[in-house]
Structures are given as structure tokens and as C-alpha cells.
C-alpha positions in Angstrom: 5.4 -13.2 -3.1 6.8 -15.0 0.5 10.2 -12.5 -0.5 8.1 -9.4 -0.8 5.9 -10.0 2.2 8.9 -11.0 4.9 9.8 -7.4 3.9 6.9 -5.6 3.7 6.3 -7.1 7.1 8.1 -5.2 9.1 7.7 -1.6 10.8 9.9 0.7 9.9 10.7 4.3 10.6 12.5 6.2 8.0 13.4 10.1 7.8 10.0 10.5 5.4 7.1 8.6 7.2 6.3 5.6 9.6 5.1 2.4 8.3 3.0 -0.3 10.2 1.9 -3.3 8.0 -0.8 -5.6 9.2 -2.5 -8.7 7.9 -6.7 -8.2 8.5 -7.2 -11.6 7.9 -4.6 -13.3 10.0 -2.7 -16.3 8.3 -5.7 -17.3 6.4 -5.6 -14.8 3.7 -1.6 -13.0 2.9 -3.0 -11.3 -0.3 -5.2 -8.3 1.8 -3.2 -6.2 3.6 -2.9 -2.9 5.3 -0.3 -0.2 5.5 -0.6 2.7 8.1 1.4 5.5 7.0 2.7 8.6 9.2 4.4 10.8 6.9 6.8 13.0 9.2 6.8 16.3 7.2 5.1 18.3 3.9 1.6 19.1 3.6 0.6 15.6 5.6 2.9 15.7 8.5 1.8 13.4 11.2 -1.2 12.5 9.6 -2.4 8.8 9.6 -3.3 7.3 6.4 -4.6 4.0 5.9 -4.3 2.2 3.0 -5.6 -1.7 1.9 -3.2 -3.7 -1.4 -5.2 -6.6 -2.3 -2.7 -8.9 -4.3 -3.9 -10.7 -7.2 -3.2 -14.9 -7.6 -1.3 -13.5 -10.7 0.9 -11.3 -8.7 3.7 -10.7 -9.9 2.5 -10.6 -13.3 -0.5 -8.2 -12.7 -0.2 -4.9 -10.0 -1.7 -4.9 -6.5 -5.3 -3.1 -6.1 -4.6 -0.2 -3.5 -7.1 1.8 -1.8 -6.5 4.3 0.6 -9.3 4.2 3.5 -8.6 7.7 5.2 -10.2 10.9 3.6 -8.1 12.9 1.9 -7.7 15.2 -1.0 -4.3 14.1 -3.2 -4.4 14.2 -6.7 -3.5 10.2 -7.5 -6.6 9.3 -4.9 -10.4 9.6 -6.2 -11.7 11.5 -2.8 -14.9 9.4 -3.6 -14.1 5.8 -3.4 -10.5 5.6 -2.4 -9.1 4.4 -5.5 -5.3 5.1 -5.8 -3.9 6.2 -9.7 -1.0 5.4 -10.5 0.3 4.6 -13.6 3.0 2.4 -11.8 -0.1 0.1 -10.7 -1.8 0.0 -14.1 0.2 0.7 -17.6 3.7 0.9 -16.4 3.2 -2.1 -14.1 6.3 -4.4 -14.8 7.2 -7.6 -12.7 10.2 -7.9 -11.0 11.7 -11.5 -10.8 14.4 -11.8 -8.0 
């Protein structure tokens, strides 16, 4: 998990959207974390949309629970609760061991 959050750790800028990552919790707790994304064009361009991944102790082995905290109307996100669907984060979930 150290590997994955070193890189998920830093800002970056690409040609789709900006990422920020942030830790809530400080040092005390790596597992919850949020990712601010900016998409730069489509349908969301320059929107901000805030999203929590709580990673579980049996991370790698099981998927991270996302949420996504900023209002929106997408198909993989329940408009009620947050809740992201994907079937990468539930059935097709498969570890990677670098």
C-alpha cells in the first residue's frame, strides 16, 4: 500500500483533469483519503468533484470503498448517498502485486 500511496500522493495536472489528494486524518489514519478532481473538458469541465477511498486492512486483496461527496447526476454514482458503481471496485476487482 506505501507504493501506491507515494504515488497517489502527489498533484498532478494532466490533459483530462486536475488531481489534488489529501489525507483528512493526517498521519494517523493513510487508509481514508480524498481526491479533488477538476476535469478540464466534456460535460463536467471545471467542475470540482470530491471524492473519499477508504482502503480496507485487506487491501490489496479486497477494492477500495469510494464515495463521491459533490452532487452530481452520473450514471456509476447513486445521486442519493454517493456510492460509486463500478464493477472494477466490486466483481472485476483483481489485485495487483508489484
Amino acid at each position: 500500500m506505501a507504493k501506491d500511496l507515494i504515488e497517489l500522493g502527489r498533484d498532478k495536472m494532466t490533459a483530462a483533469a486536475s488531481t489534488r489528494i489529501s489525507f483528512p486524518d493526517g498521519q494517523k489514519n493513510l487508509r481514508r483519503l480524498q481526491v479533488l478532481l477538476t476535469p478540464h473538458s466534456g460535460l463536467y469541465a471545471h467542475a470540482s468533484f470530491l471524492f473519499t477511498l477508504i482502503i480496507p486492512p485487506q487491501y490489496p486483496f479486497q477494492p477500495p470503498n469510494v464515495r463521491c461527496h459533490t452532487p452530481c447526476l452520473h450514471p456509476n454514482i447513486n445521486w442519493r448517498t454517493g456510492k460509486v458503481y463500478l464493477h472494477l471496485l466490486k466483481a472485476e476487482w483483481k489485485p495487483v502485486l508489484r
